[in-house]
N, C-alpha and C positions, 0 to 999 in steps of 0.2 A: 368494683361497681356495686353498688347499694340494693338491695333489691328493689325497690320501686322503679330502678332505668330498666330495668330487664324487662324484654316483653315477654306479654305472653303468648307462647307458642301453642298451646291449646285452640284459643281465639282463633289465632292466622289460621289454625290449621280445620279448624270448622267453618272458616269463611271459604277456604279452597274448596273441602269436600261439597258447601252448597254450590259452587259454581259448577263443578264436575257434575252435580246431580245435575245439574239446570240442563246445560250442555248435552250430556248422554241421553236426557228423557226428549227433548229435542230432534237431537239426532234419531229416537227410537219410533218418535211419533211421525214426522219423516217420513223414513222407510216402511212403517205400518199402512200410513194412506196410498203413497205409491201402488204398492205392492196390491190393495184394496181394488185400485182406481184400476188396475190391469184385471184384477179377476172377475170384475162387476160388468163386463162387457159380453152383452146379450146378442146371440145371433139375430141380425137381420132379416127377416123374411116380409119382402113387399108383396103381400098378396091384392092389397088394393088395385081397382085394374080402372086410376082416374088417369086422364091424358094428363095432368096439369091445369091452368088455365084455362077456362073458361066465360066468355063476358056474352052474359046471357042478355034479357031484355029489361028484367027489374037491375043488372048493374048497368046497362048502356043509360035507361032512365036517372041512374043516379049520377053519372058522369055528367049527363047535360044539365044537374042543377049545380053543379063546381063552375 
């Protein structure tokens, strides 16, 4: 075989290594947000003391112009 049929193995083998980085940083960034997305959660405390809903007399007056 001549050398020009022969591949080169260098190439292939720096197109793999870029796909593994692709892949691994991926997978790394992933795991990072997860893991983020769990610790970033703030205790709860409802001190506000509204019932909810309310339809006062300025929103009753806006419903009779719909």
């Amino acid at each position: 075989m001549s050398e020009q049929n022969k591949p080169n193995q260098s190439r292939r083998q720096l197109l793999k290594n870029i796909g593994l980085s692709v892949a691994a940083g991926a997978v790394a960034a992933g795991t990072t947000t997860v893991a983020q997305a769990a610790a970033d959660k703030p205790e709860e405390k409802n001190e506000s003391k509204t019932t909810g809903y309310r339809e006062t007399q300025h929103i009753r007056d806006y419903y009779e112009t719909l």
